[in-house]
C-alpha positions in Angstrom: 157.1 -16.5 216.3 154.1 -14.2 215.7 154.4 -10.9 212.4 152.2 -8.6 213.7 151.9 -6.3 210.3 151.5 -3.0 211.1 149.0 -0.1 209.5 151.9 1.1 207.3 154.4 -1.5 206.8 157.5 0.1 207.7 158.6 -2.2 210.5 157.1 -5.4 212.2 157.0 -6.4 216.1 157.6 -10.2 216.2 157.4 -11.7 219.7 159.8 -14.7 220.5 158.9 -16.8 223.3 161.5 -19.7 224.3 160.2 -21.0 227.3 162.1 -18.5 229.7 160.3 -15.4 228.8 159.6 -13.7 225.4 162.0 -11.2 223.9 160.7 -8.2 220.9 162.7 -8.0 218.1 162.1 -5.5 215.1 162.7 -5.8 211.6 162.0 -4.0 208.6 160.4 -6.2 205.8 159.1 -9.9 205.3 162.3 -11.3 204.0 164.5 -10.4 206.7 162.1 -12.2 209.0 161.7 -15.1 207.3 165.8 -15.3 207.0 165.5 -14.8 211.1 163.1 -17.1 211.3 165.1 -20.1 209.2 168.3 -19.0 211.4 166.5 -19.3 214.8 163.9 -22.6 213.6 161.0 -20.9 214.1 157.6 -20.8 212.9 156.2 -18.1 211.7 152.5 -17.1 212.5 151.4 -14.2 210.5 148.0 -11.9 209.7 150.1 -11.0 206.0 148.3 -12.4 203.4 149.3 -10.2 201.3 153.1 -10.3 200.8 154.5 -12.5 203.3 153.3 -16.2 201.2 155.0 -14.7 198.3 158.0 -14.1 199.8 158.4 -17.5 201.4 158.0 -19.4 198.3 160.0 -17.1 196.5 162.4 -18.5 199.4 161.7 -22.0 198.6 161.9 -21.6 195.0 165.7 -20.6 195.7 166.4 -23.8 197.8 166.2 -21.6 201.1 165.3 -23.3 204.1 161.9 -22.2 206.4 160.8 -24.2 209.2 156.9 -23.2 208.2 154.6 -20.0 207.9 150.7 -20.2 209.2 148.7 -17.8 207.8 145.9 -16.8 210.0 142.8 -15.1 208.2 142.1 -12.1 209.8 138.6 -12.1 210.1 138.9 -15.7 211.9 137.3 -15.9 214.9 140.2 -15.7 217.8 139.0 -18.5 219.5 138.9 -20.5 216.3 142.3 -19.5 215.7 143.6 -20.8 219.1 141.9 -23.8 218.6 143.3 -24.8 215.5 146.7 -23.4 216.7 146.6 -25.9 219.6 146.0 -28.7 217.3 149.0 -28.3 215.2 150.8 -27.3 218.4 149.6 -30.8 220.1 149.3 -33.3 217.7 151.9 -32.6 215.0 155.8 -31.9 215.0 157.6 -28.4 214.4 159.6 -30.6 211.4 156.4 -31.3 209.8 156.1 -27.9 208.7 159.2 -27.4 207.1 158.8 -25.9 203.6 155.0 -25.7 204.9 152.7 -22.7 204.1 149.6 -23.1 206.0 146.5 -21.5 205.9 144.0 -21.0 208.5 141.2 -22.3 208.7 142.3 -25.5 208.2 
């Protein structure tokens, strides 16, 4: 799952892909798509370093499950990024990350 944070952060466009095709879904703030994400097992990838760590381990901190956040530095090269992506995409399990926040670069 990818949080695309937007200039003003009213709502977010996250992109779901499944294999079959990839569905957009909006929501409104960082808590209702980490609840989303923990309902659905997915992982989030996200830009937000700003507010969205916080409120995952304010999530863990109440015993709340979360499959994983990667945080993505923004100025990060993109091909860097991918890179990196496909390494914890290839050589690791989605369970791995579970109660996992992650920042990139590695």
């Amino acid at each position: 799952m990818i949080e695309e944070p937007c200039e003003v952060k009213a709502s977010s466009t996250v992109l779901k892909t499944n294999g079959v095709g990839d569905n957009l879904v909006e929501f409104n703030d960082d808590p209702t798509i980490l609840n989303w994400a923990a309902a659905s097992d997915r992982i989030i990838l996200t830009h937000d370093r700003a507010t969205m760590p916080d409120f995952a381990y304010e999530r863990l901190l109440k015993g709340e499950q979360m499959l994983g956040l990667f945080v993505v530095n923004d100025r990060m090269p993109i091909r860097q990024a991918i890179d990196e992506l496909l390494l914890l995409v290839n050589y690791s399990d989605q369970l791995e990350w579970k109660g996992i926040v992650l920042y990139l670069p590695l």
